[in-house]
Structures are given as structure tokens and as C-alpha cells.
C-alpha positions in Angstrom: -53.2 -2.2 -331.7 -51.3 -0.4 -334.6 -50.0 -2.5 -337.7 -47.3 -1.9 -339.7 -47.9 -4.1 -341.9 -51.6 -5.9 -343.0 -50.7 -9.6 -342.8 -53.2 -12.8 -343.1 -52.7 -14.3 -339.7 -52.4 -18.6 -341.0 -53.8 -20.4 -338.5 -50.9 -22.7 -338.0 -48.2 -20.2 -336.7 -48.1 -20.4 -333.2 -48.4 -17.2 -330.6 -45.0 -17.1 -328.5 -46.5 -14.2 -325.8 -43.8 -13.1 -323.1 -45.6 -12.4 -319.2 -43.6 -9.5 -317.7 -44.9 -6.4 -318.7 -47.2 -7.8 -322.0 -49.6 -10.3 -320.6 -49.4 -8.7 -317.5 -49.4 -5.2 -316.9 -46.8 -5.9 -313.6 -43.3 -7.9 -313.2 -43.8 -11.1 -311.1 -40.0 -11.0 -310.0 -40.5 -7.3 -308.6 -43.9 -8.8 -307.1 -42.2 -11.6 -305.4 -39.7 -9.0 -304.0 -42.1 -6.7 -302.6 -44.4 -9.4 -301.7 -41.4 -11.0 -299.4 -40.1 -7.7 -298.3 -44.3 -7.2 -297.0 -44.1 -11.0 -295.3 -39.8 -11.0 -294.1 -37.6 -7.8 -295.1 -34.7 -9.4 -293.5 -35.1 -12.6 -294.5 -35.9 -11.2 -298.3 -32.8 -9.0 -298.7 -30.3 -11.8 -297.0 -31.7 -13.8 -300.3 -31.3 -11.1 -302.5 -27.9 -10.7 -301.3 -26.5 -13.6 -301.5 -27.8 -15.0 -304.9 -27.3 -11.6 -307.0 -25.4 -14.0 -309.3 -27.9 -16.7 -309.4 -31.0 -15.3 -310.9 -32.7 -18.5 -311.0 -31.9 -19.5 -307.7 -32.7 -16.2 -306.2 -36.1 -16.2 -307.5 -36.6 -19.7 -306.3 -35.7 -18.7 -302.9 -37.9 -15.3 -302.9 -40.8 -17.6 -303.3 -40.4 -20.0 -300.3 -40.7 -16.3 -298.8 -43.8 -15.0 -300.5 -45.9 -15.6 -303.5 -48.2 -13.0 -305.5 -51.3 -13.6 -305.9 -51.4 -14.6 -309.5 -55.5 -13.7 -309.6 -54.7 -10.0 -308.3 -52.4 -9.2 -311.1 -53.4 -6.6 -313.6 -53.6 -8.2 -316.9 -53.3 -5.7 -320.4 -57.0 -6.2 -322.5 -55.1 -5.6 -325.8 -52.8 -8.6 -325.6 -55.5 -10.8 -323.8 -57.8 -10.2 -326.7 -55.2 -10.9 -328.8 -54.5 -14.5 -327.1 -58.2 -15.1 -327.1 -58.5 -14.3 -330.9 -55.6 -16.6 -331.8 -56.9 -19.1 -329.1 -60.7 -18.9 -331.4 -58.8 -19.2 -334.5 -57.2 -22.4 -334.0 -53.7 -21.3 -333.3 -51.3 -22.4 -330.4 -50.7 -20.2 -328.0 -47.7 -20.3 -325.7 -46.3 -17.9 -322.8 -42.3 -18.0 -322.1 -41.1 -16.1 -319.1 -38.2 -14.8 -317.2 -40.5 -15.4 -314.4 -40.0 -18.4 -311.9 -41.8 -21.9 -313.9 -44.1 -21.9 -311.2 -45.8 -18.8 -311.3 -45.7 -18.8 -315.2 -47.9 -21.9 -315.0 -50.0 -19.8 -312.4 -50.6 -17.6 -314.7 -51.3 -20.1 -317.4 -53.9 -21.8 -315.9 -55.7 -18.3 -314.8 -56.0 -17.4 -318.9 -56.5 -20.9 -319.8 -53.4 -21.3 -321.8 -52.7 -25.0 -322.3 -49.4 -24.3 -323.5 -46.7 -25.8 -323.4 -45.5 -22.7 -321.5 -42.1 -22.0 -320.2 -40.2 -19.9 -317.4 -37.1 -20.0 -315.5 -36.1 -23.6 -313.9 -33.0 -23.6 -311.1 -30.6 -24.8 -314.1 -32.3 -22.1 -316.7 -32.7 -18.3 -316.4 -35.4 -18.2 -319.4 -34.3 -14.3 -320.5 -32.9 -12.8 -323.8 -31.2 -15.5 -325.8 -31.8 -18.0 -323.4 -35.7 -17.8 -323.7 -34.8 -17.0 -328.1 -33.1 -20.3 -328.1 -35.9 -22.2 -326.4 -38.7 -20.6 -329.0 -36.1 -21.4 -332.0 -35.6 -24.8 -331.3 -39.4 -25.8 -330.5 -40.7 -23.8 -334.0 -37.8 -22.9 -336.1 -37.1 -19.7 -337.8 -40.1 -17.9 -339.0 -42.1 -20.3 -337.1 -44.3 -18.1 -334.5 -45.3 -14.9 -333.9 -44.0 -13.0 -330.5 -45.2 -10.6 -328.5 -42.8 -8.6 -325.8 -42.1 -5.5 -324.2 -38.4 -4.4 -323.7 -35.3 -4.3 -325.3 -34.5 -8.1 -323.6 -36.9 -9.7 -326.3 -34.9 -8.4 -328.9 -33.6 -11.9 -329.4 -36.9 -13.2 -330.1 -38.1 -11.0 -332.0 -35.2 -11.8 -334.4 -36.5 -15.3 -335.1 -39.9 -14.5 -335.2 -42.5 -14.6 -338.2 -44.5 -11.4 -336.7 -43.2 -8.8 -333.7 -45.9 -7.7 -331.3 -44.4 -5.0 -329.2 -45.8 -3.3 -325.8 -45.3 0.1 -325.4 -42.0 0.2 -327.1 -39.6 3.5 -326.7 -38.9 5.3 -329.8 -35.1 3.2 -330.3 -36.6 0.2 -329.6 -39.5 1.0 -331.7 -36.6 1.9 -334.6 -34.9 -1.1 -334.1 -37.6 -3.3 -335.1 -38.8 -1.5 -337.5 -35.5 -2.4 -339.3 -35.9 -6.2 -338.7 -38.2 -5.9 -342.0 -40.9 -7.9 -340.7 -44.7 -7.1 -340.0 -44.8 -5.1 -336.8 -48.1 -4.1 -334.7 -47.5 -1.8 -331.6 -49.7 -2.1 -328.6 -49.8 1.8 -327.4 -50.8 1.3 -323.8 -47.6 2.8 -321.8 -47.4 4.8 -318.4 -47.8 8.8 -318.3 -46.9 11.5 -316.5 -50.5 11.5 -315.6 -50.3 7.9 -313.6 -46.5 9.6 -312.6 -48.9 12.5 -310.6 -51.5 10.3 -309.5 -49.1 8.1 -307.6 -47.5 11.4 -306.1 -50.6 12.2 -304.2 -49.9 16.0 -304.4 -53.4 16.4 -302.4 -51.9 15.0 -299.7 -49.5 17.5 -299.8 -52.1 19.6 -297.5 -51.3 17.5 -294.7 -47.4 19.1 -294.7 -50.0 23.0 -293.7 -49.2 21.5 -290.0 -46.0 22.5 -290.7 -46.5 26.1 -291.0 -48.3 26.4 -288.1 -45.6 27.1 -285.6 -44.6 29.9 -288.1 -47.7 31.5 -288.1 -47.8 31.3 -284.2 -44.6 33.2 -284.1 -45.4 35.9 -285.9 -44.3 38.7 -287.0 -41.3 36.9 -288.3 -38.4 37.5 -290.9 -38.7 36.4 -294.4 -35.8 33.9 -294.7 -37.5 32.2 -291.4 -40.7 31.9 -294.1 -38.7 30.6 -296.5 -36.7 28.1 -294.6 -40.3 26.6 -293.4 -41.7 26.9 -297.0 -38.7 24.8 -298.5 -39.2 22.3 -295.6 -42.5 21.9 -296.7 -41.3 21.2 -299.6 -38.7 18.5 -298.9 -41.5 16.7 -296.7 -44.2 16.8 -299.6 -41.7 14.7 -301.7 -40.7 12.6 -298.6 -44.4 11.5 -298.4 -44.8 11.0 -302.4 -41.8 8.6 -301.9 -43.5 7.2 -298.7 -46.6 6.6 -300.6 -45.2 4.8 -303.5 -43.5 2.7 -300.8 -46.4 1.8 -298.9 -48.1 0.9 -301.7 -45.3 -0.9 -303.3 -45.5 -3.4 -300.0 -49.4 -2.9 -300.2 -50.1 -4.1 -303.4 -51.9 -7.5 -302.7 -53.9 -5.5 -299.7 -54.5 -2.9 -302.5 -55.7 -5.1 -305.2 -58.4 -6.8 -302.9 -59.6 -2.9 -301.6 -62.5 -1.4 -303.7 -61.0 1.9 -304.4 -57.3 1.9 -304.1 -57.2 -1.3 -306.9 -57.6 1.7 -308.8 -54.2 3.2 -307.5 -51.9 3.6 -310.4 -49.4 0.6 -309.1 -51.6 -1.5 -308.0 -53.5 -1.2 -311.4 -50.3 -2.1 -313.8 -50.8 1.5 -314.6 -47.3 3.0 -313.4 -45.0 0.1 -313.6 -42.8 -1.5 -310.3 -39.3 -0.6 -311.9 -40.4 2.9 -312.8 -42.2 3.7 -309.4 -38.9 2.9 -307.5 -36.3 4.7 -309.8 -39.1 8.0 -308.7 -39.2 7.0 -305.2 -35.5 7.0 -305.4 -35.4 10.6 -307.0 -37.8 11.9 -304.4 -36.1 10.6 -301.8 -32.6 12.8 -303.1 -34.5 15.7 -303.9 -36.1 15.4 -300.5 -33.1 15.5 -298.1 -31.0 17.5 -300.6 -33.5 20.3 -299.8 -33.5 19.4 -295.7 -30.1 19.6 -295.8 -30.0 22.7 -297.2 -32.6 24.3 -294.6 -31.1 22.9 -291.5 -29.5 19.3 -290.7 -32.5 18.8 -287.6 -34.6 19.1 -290.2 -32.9 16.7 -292.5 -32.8 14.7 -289.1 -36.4 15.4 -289.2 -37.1 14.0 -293.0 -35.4 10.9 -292.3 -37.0 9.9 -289.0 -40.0 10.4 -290.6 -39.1 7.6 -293.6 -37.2 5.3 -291.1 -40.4 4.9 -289.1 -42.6 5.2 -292.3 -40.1 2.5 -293.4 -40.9 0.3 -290.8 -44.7 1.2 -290.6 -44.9 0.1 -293.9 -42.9 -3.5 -293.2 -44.3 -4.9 -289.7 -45.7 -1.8 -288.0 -49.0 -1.4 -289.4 -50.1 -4.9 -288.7 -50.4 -4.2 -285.1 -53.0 -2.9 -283.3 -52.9 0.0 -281.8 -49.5 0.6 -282.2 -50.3 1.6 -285.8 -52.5 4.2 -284.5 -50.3 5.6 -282.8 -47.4 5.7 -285.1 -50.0 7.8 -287.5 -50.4 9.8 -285.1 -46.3 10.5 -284.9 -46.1 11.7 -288.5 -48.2 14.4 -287.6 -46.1 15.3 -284.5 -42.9 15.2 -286.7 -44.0 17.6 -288.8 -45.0 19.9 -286.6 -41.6 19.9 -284.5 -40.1 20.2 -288.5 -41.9 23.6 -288.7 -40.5 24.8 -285.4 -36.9 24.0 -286.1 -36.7 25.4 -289.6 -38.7 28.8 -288.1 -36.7 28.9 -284.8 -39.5 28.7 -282.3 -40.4 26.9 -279.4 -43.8 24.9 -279.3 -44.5 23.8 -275.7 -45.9 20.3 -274.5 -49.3 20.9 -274.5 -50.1 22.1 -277.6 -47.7 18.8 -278.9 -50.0 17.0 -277.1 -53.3 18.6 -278.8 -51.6 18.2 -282.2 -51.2 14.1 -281.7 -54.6 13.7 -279.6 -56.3 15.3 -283.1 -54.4 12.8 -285.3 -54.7 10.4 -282.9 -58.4 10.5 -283.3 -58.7 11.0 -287.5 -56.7 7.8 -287.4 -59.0 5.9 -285.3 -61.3 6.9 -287.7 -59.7 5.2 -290.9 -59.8 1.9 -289.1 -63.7 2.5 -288.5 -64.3 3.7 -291.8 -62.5 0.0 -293.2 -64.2 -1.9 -290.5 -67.5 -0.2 -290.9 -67.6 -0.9 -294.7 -66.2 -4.8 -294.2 -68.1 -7.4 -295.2 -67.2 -10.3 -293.6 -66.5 -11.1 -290.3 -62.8 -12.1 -290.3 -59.7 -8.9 -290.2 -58.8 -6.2 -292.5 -56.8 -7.7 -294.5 -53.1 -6.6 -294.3 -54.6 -4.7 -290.6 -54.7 -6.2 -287.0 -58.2 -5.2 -286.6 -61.5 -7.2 -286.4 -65.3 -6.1 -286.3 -64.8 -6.9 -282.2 -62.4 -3.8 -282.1 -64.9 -1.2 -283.1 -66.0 -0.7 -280.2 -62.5 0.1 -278.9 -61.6 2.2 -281.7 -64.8 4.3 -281.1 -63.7 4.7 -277.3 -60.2 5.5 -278.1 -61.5 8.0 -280.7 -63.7 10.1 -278.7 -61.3 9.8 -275.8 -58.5 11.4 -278.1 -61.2 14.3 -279.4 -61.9 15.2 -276.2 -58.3 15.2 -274.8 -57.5 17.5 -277.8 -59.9 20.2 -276.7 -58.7 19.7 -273.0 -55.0 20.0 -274.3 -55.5 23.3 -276.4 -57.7 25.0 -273.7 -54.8 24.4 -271.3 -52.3 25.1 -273.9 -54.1 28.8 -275.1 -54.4 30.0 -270.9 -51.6 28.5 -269.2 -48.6 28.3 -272.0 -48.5 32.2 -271.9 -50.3 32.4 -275.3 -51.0 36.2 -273.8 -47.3 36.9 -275.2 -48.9 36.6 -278.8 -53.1 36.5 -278.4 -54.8 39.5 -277.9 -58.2 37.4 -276.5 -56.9 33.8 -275.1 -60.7 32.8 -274.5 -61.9 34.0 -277.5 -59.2 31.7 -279.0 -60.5 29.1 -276.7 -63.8 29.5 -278.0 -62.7 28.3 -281.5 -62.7 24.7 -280.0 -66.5 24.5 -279.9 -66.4 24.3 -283.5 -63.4 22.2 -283.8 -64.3 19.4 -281.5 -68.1 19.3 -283.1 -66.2 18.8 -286.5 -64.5 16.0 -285.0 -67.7 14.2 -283.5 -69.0 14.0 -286.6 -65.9 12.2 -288.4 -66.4 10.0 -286.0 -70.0 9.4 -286.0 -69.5 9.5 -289.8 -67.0 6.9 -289.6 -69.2 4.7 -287.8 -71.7 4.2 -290.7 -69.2 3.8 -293.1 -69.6 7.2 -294.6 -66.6 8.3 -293.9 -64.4 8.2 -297.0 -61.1 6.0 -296.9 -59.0 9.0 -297.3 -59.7 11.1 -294.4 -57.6 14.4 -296.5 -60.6 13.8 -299.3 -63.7 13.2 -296.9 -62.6 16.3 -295.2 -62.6 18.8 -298.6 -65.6 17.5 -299.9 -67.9 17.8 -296.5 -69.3 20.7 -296.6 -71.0 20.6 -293.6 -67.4 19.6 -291.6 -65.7 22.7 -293.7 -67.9 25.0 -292.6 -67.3 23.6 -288.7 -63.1 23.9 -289.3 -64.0 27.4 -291.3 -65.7 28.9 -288.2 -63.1 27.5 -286.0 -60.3 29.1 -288.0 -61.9 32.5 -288.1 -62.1 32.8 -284.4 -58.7 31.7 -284.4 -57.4 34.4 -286.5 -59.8 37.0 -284.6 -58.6 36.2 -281.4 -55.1 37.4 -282.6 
């Protein structure tokens, strides 16, 4: 924490400490919506809809929908030291909060604050003045130290002995430094880092599927290449939008997972508000760019977000059906890579492409089920310990239907046209379905990693297995 200015803290001012975004390193409002949009999207937006003018009605109404989970949310060490310290030193310490009265007592009692604490009330949206008139009246003018993040504490700041200020923007910043009181500035603000991170540009690897009906087709012309490259392109920042909304209706799941807590939403890291203005931009900058290659493929690119959209909100709470819907994304982009290179992929090698992704996504399910520790479901999943054994079967099945599917595809779909040696090419399957037994069998144990795209670059063993494969591939040409 940086001061402005050195100041003896007397032990009788009182610690006025706003919850959105200083306590906690999340919005509870934003949670609630995303929490209820997880639980009832319809339900949710008919709420949001019809109480846009009500704020402390709507989020009344969002909360007989869904409730965070006050113990999951990420909480910022600086400020909680600070509450502690004041707590140790004999001073009264107080949260006020735009937040419902409910959950600001929620979080009250989680950080032991005795209060009195205050939040909104159905005839009281506590923001801006409203919450600066509450503080005023309860300790006066130069009566209490505050500590905020945004531009809507301004007001309380005003009134206050001491300003405590989150991650403040360079105006905002400005602006109380000219208030002429004793300022210290908590430097713990997103970066382009946690901007990245949340991107998942290594996923981005996944979109090589869409090349592959290019690279089939060859020789081809240059714009053909760069119509598939800019494709690419527009689905890499489709699936960065995708991500951050599938973590954004994730986030309790996420919080209660051993590794993606770590995610930079889920962590308070990259706040709510800011991860939807950049799925928003990714989403423009997405189908700008489909439209620009070809409207099928902008066809393409939103298909791919509706059914991500409703993966996300209902779809991937049901068994098998999940699976299979994985297994579509896969499919899309592969049919995306033949329309913007104008060739024609045929049925059976369709069919190998979902029967491979079919199986890797059997394989997250046994990976999570392997690693669970209690008997009961994955939480946010449909599954149970008592489907392994169903998941393995379905797994294996779809690994072996693969191979069957690109042996037929490379002799009978007149791959002669365009192979020099269709069984040599066939011959690159022996490797490729051993690399996919042992995902499996890796899965099984629990060794698999979460993320199949990062198990598979660091196995060395399994990248040898897809290495081998690919050179007889490209041989057989």
C-alpha cells in the first residue's frame, strides 16, 4: 500500500470499507447475474429486463434465482490486512455496499466484521451519494476513514478523514489527490498479462483442424490459403470469447476445482465487467473477419457460439449429450476449413474427425472422475464415479471407430486422386490409435492432465506416437 501522506492512525476513527471490487476482488451483483444466468437464463434476463429501473428490486429478485457462494469469492490480502490491523487496534470496522443487505452480511460474517454493516434494502440503492449520506450521518464529517475502488465512491471519499483507493486510474487517482487529504493507493489492478491468460492463445492449436481440408487439397491458390488462415483467425477469437463465457457461468464450479481456481476470473484477477466488455470485442472482431471471408463461414462462427452458448447454460450438465456436443465443435471447424478453401470433405473422414474428439472428450470426464474424491458428481457435471465404466467403453469404442472410419475413408473416398500410397497412409493409424489408448489408459489413473491441449504437448511419449503418425502421413503423399 502506497501513502501519500504519513498519518497517526487514532484509534477511535472508524474504517468505512466498500465490498465490490476492495474487499473483494469480484462484484457480487455481476456474480448474482452470472450465477442465475448458470441456474435460469430465461428466468434471469426476464428479471433483468423488467427491473432495469429498480436496482434494488432487481437484485432482490436475481437472488431468489441464485446466490454466490460468499466463501468462494476472492478476497484482496492488502485491504484484508488492513481490516485486521484496524480490527487489532481497537478501531470499528464497517462495510457499506451497493450489494444486496443480504449478501453484504454474508460476507460480514465470513471476515468477522461485527459491523454495523450496510448494503442495498428494497427501499435503498446503497451507491454514490446514497451510501455517502448513510456514512455522513452515522460519523459526521471527518469522522472515518474509507476505502473504495471506482469513481462511484467519490462521494465518500469527500467526507472522509483518510481515502483508501483500489487500483485507482490515473483521473481518478488526480481527483483525489486534489481533495487535500491523506491518500494511500492499493496497487493491485488487472494486466494485460491476466487479459492473455484468460484468452487461452494455446488453445488456439485446436483451430490446426481447420487447415486440414486445405492441406488435403493441395496444390491450392494463395488467396484459398489466406481465406482459411483469416478464418482461423476469426475462430481463435470466437473461442477466447467462448472461454471467458464459460468461465463466466463456471465460476462457482471453478472456484471449488484445484487448478482452474487459479483462472484469472475466477481468481478476482481479471475483473467480471472487464472480461465481458473483451468478450464483447472478440466477438465483433470475430465475425467482422467471417464475414469478410465468406458468409458460411460467418454462418459457421456463430453456430459455433450459439451451441457454445447453450453448452455453457444447460448443455453441459447432461450426460452424454455434453460429450457429444464437444465433439461437434471439432466437426464445425473442420467443415469451416472446407468452405473458406472450397473443397469437399466426404462423410467418412467427418466421421473419423468426431469419433477422435469424441473419444479425447470422454477422456476429460475420466481425468475429473478419476481425480474425485468423494463419491457424489462433478460438480457443475452429470457424471458420477458409476459412469466410468461407461465413459471408458464409449471411449475406446470411439478410438477404434476412428481408425475404422479413416481406413475406409483413405481406400474407398478416392484418396488415389491426391495420395500417391493409400496404405502407406493407412499405416499412419497404428501410431495414432496407440496414442489414443494411452490418453485413455492415462486418463484412467488420473494422470491425464485437465486440459487435454496441455497433457498432449508436454507427453513426450504421446508426441512422439502423433509425430510418427504425421510423418507417414506426409510420406504417403
Amino acid at each position: 500500500m502506497q501513502e501519500k501522506t504519513q498519518h497517526q492512525e487514532p484509534k477511535t476513527i472508524p474504517l468505512v470499507v466498500d465490498v465490490d471490487g476492495t474487499l473483494l476482488r469480484t462484484d457480487l451483483l455481476l456474480e448474482t447475474i452470472w450465477a442465475a444466468l448458470g441456474r435460469n437464463a430465461i428466468a434471469t434476463l426476464l428479471v433483468l429486463i423488467g427491473n432495469l429501473a429498480n436496482p434494488a428490486v432487481l437484485k432482490r429478485k436475481l437472488l431468489a434465482i441464485a446466490r454466490p457462494d460468499i466463501g468462494l469469492l476472492p478476497e484482496r490480502q492488502d485491504v484484508l490486512e488492513l481490516v485486521r490491523n484496524s480490527k487489532a487496534q481497537g478501531r470499528s470496522v464497517h462495510l457499506a455496499s451497493g450489494a444486496d443487505e443480504t449478501l453484504v452480511t454474508a460476507v460480514a460474517e465470513r471476515f468477522e466484521i461485527p459491523g454495523p454493516n450496510w448494503g442495498t434494502r428494497l427501499e435503498r440503492n446503497l451507491t454514490r451519494q446514497e451510501k455517502a449520506a448513510v456514512i455522513l450521518g452515522q460519523f459526521g464529517a471527518e469522522g472515518y476513514d474509507y476505502a473504495g475502488n471506482s469513481w462511484a465512491d467519490l462521494p465518500s471519499w469527500q467526507t472522509a478523514r483518510r481515502i483508501i483507493a483500489v487500483a485507482p486510474d490515473r483521473r481518478l487517482t488526480a481527483r483525489l489527490n486534489g481533495l487535500g487529504k491523506p491518500v494511500s493507493i492499493v496497487k493491485d489492478g488487472w494486466t494485460l498479462r491476466d487479459v492473455f491468460r484468460e484468452m487461452r492463445l494455446f488453445q488456439w492449436i485446436k483451430n490446426l483442424l481447420i487447415f486440414l481440408p486445405f492441406l488435403a487439397g493441395l496444390p491450392a491458390s494463395a488467396p484459398a490459403g489466406l481465406a482459411v488462415l483469416a478464418a482461423a483467425l476469426s475462430f481463435g477469437l470466437s473461442a477466447s470469447a467462448v472461454y471467458i463465457f464459460n468461465d463466466l457461468t463456471d465460476l462457482d464450479a471453478d472456484r471449488r476445482h484445484p487448478e482452474k481456481r487459479h483462472r484469472p476470473i475466477a481468481s478476482g484477477r481479471l475483473p467480471i465487467s472487464v472480461a465481458m466488455g473483451l468478450g464483447t470485442i472478440l466477438v465483433t472482431l470475430s465475425w467482422g473477419i467471417a464475414l469478410a471471408v465468406d458468409p458460411l463461414v460467418w454462418a459457421m462462427a456463430a453456430l459455433y457460439m450459439v451451441l457454445n452458448l447453450a453448452y455453457s447454460l444447460s448443455l453441459k450438465k447432461k450426460r452424454w449429450i455434453d460429450l457429444g456436443l464437444l465433439a461437434t465443435f471439432f466437426l464445425i471447424r473442420l467443415i469451416t476449413g472446407a468452405i473458406a478453401a472450397n473443397v469437399t470433405v466426404t462423410p467418412l473422414y467427418l466421421g473419423f474427425v468426431f469419433a477422435v474428439f469424441l473419444s479425447l472428450a470422454c477422456v476429460k470426464r475420466l481425468t475429473a472422475l478419476a481425480r474425485l474424491k468423494t463419491p457424489e458428481q462433478l460438480h457443475g457435471r452429470g457424471y458420477r464415479p458409476a459412469d466410468t465404466r461407461n465413459l471408458e467403453r464409449l471411449a475406446y469404442g470411439s478410438a477404434f471407430a476412428s481408425v475404422v472410419l479413416f481406413l475406409l475413408a483413405t481406400l474407398l473416398d478416392g484418396a488415389a486422386t491426391y495420395v500417391s500410397t493409400p496404405p502407406l497412409m493407412s499405416l499412419a493409424m497404428l501410431p495414432f490409435g496407440l496414442w489414443l489408448a494411452r490418453v485413455i489408459r492415462l486418463s484412467l489413473t488420473g494422470r491425464e492432465d485437465y486440459d487435454t491441449v496441455v497433457f498432449v504437448t508436454r507427453d513426450k511419449v504421446g508426441l512422439s506416437m502423433l509425430a510418427l503418425s504425421i510423418v507417414i502421413f506426409l510420406i504417403s503423399y
